[in-house]
PDB file of N, CA, C and O in Angstrom:
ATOM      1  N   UNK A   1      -0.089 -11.093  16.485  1.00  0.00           N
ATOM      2  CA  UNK A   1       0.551  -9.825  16.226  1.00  0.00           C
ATOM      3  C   UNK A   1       1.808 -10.011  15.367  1.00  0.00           C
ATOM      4  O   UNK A   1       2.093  -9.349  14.370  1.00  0.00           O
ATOM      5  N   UNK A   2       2.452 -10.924  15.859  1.00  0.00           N
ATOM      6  CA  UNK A   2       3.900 -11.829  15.150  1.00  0.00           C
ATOM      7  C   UNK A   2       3.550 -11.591  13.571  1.00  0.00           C
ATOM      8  O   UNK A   2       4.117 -10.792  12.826  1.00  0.00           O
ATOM      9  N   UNK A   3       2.378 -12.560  13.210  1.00  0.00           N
ATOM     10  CA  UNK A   3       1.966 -12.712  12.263  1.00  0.00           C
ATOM     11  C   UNK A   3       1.387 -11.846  11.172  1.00  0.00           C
ATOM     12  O   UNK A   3       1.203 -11.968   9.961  1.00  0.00           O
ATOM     13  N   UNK A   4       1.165 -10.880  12.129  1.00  0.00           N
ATOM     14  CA  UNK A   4       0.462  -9.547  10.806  1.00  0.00           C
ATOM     15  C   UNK A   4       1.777  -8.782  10.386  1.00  0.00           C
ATOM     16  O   UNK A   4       2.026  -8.389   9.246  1.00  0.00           O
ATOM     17  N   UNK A   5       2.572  -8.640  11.496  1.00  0.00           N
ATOM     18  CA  UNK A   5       3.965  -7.996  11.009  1.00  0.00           C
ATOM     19  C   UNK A   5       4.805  -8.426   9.648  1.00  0.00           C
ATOM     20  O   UNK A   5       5.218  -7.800   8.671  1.00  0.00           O
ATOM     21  N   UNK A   6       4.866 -10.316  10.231  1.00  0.00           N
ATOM     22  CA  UNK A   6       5.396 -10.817   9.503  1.00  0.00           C
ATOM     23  C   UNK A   6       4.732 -10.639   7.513  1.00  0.00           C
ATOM     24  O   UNK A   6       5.350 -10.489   6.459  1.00  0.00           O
ATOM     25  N   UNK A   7       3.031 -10.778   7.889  1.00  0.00           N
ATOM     26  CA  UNK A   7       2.281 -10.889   6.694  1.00  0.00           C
ATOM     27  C   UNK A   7       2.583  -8.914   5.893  1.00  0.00           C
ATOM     28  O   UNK A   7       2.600  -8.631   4.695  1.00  0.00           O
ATOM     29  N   UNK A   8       2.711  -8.252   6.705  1.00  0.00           N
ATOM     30  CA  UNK A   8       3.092  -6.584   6.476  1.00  0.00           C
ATOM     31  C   UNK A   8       4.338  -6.769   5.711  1.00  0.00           C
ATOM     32  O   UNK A   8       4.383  -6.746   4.481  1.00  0.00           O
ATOM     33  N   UNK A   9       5.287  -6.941   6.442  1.00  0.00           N
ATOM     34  CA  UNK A   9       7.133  -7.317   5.825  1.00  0.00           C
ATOM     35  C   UNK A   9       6.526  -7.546   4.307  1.00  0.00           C
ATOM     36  O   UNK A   9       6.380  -6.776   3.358  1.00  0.00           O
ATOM     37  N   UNK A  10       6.288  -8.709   4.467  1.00  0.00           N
ATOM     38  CA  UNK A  10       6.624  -9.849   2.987  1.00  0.00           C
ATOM     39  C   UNK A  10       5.684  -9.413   2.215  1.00  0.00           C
ATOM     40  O   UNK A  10       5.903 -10.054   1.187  1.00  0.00           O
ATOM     41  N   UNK A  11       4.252  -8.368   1.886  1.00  0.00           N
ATOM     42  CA  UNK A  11       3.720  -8.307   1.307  1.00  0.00           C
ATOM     43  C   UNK A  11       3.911  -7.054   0.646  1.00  0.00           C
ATOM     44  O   UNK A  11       3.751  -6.841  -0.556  1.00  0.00           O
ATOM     45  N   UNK A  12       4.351  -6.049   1.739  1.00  0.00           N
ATOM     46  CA  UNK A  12       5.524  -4.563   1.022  1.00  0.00           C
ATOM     47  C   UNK A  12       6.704  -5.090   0.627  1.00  0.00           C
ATOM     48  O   UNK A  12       7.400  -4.400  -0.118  1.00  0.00           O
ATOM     49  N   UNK A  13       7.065  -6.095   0.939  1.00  0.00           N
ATOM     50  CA  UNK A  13       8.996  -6.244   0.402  1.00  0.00           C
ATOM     51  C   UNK A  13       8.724  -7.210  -1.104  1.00  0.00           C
ATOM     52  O   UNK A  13       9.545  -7.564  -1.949  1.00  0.00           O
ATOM     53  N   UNK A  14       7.232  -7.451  -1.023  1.00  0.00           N
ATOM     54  CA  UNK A  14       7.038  -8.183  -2.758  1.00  0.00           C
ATOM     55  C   UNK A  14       6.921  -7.119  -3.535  1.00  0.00           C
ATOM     56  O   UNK A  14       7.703  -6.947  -4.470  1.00  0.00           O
ATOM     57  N   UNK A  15       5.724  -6.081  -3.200  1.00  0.00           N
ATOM     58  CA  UNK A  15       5.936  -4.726  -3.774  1.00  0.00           C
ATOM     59  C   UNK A  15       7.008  -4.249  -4.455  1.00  0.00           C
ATOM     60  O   UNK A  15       7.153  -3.812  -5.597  1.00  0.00           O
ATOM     61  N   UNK A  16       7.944  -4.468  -3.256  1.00  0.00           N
ATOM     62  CA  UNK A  16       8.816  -3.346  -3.905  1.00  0.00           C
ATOM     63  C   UNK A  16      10.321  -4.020  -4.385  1.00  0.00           C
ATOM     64  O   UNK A  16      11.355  -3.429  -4.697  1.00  0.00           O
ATOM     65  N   UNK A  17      10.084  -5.227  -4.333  1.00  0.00           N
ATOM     66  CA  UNK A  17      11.293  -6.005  -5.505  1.00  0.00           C
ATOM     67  C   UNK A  17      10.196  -6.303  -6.773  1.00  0.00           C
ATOM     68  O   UNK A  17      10.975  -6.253  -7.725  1.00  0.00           O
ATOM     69  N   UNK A  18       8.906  -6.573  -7.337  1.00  0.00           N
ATOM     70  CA  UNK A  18       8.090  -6.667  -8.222  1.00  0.00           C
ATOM     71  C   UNK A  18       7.761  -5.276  -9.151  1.00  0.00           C
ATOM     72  O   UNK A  18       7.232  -5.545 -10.229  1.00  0.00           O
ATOM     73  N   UNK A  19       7.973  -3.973  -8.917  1.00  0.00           N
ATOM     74  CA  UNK A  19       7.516  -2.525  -9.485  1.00  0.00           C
ATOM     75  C   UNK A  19       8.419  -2.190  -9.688  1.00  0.00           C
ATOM     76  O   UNK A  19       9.356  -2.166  -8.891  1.00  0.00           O
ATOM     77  N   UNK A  20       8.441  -1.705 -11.180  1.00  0.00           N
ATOM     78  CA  UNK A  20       9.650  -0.685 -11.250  1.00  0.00           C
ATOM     79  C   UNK A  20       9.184   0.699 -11.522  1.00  0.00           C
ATOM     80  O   UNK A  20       8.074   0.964 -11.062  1.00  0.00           O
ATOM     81  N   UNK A  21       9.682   1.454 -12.048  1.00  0.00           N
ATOM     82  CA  UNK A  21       8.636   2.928 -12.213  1.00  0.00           C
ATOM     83  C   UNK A  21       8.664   3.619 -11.121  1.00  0.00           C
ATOM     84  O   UNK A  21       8.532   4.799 -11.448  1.00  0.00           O
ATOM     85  N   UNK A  22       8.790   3.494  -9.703  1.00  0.00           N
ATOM     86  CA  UNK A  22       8.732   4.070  -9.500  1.00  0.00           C
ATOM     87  C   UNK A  22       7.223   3.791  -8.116  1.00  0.00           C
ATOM     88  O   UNK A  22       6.718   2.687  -7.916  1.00  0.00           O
ATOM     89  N   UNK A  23       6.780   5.171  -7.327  1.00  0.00           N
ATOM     90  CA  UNK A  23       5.752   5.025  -6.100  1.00  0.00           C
ATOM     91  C   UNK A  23       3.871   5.323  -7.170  1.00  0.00           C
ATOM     92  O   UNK A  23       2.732   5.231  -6.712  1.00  0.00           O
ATOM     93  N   UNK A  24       4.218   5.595  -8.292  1.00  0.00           N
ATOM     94  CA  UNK A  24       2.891   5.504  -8.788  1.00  0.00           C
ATOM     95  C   UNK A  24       2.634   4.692  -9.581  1.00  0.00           C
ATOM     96  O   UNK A  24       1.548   4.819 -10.146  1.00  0.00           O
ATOM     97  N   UNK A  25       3.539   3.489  -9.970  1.00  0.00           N
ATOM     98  CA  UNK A  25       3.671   2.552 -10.458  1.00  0.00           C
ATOM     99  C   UNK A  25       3.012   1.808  -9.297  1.00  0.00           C
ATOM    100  O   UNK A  25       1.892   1.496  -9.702  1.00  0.00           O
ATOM    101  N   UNK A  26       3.155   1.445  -8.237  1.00  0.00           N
ATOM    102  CA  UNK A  26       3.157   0.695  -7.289  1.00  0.00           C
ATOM    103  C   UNK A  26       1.511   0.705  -6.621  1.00  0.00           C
ATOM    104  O   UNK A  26       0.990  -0.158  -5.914  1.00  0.00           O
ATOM    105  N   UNK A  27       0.910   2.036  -7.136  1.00  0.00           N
ATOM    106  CA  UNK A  27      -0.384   2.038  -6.716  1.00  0.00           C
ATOM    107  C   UNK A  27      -1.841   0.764  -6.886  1.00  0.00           C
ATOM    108  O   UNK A  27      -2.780   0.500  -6.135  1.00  0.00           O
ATOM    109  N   UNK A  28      -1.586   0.437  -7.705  1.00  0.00           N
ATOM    110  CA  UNK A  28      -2.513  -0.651  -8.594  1.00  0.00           C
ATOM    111  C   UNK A  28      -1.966  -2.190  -7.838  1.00  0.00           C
ATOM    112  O   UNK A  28      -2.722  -3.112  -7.533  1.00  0.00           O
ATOM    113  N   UNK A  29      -0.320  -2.164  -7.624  1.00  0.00           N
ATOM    114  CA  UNK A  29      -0.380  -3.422  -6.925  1.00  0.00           C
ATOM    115  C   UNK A  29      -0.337  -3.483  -5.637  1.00  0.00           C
ATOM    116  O   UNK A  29      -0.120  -4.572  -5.105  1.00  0.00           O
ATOM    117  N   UNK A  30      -0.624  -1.793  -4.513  1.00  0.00           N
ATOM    118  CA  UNK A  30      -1.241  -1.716  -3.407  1.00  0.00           C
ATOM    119  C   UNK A  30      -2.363  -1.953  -3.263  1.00  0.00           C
ATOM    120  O   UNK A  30      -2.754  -2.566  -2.269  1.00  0.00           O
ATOM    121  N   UNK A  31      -3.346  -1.441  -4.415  1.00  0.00           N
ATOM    122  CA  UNK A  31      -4.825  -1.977  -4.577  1.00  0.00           C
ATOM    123  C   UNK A  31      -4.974  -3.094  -3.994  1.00  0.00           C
ATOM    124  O   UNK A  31      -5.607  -3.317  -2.962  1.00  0.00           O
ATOM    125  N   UNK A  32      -4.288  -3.945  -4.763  1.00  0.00           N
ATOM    126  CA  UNK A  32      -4.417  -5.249  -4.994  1.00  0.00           C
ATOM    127  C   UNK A  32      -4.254  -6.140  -3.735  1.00  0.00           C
ATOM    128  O   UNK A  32      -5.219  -6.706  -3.222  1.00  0.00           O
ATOM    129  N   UNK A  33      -3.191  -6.222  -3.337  1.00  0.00           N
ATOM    130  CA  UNK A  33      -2.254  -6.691  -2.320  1.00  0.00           C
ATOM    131  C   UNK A  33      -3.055  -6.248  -0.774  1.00  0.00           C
ATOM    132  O   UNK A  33      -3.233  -7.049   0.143  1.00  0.00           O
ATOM    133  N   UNK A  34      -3.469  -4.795  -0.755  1.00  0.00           N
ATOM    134  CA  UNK A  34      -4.582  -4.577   0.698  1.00  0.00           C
ATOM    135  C   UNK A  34      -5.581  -4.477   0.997  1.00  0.00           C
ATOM    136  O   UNK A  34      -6.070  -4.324   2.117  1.00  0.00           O
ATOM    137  N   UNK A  35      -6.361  -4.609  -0.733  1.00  0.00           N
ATOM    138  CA  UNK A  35      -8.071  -4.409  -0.467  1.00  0.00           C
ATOM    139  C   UNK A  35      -8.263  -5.806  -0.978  1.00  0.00           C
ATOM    140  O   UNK A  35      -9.027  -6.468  -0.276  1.00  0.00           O
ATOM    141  N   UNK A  36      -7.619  -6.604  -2.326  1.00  0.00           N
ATOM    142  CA  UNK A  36      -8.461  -7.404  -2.773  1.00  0.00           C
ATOM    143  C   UNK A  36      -7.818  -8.819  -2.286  1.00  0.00           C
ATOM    144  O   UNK A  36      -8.533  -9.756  -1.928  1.00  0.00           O
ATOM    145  N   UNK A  37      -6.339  -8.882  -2.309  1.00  0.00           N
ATOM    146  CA  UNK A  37      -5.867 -10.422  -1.836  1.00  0.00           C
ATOM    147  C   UNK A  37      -6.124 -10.238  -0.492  1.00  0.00           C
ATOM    148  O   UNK A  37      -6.776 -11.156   0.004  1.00  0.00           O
ATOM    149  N   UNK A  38      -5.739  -9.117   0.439  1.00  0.00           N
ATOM    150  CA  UNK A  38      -5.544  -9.556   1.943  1.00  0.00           C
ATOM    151  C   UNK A  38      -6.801  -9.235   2.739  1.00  0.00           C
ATOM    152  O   UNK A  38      -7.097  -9.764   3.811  1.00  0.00           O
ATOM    153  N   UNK A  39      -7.818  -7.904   1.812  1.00  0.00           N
ATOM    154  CA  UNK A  39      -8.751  -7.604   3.126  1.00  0.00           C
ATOM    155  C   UNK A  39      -8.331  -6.961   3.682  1.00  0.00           C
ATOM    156  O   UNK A  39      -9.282  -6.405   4.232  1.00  0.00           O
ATOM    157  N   UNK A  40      -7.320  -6.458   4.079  1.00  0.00           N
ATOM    158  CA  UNK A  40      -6.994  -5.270   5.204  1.00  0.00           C
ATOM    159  C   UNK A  40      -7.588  -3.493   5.334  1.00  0.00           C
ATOM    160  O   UNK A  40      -7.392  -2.618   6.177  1.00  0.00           O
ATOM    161  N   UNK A  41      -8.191  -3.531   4.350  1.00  0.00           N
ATOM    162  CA  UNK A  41      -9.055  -2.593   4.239  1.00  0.00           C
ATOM    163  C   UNK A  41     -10.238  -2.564   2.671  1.00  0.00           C
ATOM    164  O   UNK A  41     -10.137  -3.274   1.671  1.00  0.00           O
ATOM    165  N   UNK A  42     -10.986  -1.794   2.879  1.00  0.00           N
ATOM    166  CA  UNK A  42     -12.084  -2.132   1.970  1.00  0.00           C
ATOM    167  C   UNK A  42     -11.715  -0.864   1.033  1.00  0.00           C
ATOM    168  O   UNK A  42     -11.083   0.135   1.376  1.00  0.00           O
ATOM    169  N   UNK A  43     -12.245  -1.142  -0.182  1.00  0.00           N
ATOM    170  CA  UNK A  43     -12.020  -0.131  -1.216  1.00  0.00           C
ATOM    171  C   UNK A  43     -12.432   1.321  -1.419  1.00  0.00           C
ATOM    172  O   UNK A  43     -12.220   2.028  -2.405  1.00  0.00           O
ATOM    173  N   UNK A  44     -13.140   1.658  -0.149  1.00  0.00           N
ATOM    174  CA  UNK A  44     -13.843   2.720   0.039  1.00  0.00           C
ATOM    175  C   UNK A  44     -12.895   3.534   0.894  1.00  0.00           C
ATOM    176  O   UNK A  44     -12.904   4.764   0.837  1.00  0.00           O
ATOM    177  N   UNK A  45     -11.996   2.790   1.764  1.00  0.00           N
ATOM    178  CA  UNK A  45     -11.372   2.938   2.687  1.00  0.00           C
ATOM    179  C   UNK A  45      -9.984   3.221   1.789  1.00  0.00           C
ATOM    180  O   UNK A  45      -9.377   4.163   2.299  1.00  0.00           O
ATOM    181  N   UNK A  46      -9.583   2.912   1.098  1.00  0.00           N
ATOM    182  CA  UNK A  46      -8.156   2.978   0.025  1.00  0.00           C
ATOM    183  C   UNK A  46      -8.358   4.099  -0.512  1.00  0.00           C
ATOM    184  O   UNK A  46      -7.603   4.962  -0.063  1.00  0.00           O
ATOM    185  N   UNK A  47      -9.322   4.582  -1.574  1.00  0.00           N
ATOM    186  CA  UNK A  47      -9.724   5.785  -1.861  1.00  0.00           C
ATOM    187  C   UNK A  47      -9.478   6.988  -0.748  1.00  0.00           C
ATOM    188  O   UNK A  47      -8.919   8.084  -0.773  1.00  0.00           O
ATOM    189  N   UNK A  48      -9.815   6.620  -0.282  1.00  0.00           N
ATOM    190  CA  UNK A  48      -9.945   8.030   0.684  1.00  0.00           C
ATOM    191  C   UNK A  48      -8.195   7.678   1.551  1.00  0.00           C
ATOM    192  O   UNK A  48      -7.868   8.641   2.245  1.00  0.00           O
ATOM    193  N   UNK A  49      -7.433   6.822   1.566  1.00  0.00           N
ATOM    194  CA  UNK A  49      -6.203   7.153   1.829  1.00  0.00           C
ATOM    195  C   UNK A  49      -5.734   7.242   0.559  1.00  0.00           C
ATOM    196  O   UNK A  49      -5.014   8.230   0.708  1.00  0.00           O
ATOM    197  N   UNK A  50      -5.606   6.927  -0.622  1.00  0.00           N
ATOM    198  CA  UNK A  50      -4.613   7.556  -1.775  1.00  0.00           C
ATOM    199  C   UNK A  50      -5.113   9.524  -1.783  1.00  0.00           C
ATOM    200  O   UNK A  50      -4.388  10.514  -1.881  1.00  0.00           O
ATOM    201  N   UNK A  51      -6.536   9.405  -1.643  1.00  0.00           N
ATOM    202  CA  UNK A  51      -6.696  11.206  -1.432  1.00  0.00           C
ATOM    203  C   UNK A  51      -5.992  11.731  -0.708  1.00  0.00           C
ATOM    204  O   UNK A  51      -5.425  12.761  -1.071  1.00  0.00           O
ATOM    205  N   UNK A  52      -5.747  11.095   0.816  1.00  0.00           N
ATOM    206  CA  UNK A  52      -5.208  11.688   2.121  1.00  0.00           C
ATOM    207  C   UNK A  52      -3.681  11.879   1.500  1.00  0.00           C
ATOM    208  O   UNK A  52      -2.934  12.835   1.709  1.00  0.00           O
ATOM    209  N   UNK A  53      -3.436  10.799   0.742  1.00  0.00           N
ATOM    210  CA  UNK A  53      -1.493  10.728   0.627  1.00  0.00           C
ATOM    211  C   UNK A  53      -1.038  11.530  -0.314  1.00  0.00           C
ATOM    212  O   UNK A  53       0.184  11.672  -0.306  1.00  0.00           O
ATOM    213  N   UNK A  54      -1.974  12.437  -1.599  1.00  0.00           N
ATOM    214  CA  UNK A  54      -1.870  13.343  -2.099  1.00  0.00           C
ATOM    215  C   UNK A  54      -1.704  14.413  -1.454  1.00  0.00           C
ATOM    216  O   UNK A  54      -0.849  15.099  -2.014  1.00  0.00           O
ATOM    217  N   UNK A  55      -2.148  14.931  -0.457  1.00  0.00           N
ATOM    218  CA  UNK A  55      -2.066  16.228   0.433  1.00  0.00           C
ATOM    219  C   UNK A  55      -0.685  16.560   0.494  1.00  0.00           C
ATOM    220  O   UNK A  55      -0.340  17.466  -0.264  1.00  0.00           O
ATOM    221  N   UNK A  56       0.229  16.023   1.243  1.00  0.00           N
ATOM    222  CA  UNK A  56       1.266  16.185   1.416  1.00  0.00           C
ATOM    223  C   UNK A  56       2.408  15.894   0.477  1.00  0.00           C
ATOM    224  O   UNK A  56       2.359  15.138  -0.493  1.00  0.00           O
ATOM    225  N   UNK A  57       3.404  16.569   0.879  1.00  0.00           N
ATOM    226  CA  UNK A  57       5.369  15.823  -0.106  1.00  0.00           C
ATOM    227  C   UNK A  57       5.523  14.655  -0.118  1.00  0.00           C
ATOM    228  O   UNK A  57       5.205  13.946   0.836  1.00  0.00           O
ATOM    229  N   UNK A  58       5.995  14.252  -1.101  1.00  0.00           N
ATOM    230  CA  UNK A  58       6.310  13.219  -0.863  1.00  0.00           C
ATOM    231  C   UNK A  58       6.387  12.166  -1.719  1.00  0.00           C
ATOM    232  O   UNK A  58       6.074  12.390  -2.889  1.00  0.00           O
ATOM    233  N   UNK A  59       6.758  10.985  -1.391  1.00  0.00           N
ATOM    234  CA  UNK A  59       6.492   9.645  -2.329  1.00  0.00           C
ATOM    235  C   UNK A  59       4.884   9.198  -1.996  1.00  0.00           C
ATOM    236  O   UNK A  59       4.427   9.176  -0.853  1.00  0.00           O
ATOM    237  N   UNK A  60       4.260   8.912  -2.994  1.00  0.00           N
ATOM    238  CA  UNK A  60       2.797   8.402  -3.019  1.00  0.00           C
ATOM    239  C   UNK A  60       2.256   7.266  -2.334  1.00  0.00           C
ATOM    240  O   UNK A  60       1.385   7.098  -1.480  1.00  0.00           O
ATOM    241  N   UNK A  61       3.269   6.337  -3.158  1.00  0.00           N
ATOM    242  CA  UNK A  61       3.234   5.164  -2.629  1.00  0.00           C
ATOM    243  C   UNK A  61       3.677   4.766  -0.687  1.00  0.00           C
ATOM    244  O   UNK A  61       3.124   4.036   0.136  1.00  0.00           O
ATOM    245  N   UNK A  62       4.767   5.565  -0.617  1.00  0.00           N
ATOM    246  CA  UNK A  62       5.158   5.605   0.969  1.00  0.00           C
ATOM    247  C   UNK A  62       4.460   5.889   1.686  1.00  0.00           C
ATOM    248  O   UNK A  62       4.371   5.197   2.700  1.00  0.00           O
ATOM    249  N   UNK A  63       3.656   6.993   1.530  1.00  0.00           N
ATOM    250  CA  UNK A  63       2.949   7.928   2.395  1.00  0.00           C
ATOM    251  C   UNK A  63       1.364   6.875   2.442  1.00  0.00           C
ATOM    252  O   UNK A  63       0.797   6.880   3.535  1.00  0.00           O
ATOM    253  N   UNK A  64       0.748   6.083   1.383  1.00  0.00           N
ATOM    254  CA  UNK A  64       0.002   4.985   1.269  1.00  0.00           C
ATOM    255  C   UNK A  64       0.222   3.852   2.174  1.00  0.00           C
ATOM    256  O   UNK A  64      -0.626   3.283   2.862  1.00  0.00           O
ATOM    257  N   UNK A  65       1.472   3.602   2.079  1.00  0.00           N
ATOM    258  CA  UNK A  65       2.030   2.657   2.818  1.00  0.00           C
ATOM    259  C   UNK A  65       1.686   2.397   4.372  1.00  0.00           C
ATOM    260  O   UNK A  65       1.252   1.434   5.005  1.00  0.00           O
ATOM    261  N   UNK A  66       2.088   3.724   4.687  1.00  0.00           N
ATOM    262  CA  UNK A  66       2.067   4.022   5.734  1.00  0.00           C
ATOM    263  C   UNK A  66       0.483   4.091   6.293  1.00  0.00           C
ATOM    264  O   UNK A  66       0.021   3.419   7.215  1.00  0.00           O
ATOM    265  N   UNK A  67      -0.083   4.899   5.636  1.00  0.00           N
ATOM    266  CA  UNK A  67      -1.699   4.806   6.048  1.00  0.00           C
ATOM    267  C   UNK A  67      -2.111   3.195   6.289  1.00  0.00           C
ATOM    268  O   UNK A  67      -2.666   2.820   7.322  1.00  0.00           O
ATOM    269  N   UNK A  68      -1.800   2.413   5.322  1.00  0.00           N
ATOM    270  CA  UNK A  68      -2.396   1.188   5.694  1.00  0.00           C
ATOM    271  C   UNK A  68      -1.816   0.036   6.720  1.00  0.00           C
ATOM    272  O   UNK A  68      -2.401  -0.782   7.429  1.00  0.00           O
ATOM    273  N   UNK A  69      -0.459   0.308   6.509  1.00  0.00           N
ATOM    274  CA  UNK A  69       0.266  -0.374   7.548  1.00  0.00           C
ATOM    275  C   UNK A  69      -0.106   0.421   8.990  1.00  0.00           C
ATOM    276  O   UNK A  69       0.386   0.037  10.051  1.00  0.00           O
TER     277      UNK A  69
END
């Protein structure tokens, strides 16, 4: 459990010292970072949370964030 936290921290806190632009800048290296390096969800599964994180206010990327974390 330690360990997924820890792997969560350091893989959003690369995010977001690596992007500049901004939370839709950041989309492509969420791709990346939770479907294709880590596995934490499958690409079918990402789709349908970047749809979900459109619904609402907000920052894109955060509201993403959050779905997958």
């Amino acid at each position: 459990m330690i360990k997924l936290f820890l792997s969560l921290i350091y893989s959003f806190g690369k995010i977001g010292i690596i992007s500049l632009g901004g939370g839709n800048s950041m989309l492509k290296l969420l791709e990346y970072e939770a479907v294709t390096y880590r596995h934490w969800v499958s690409p079918e599964e990402f789709v349908s949370m970047l749809g979900a994180s459109f619904l609402f206010p907000g920052l894109t990327a955060v509201k993403l964030s959050a779905l997958i974390g």
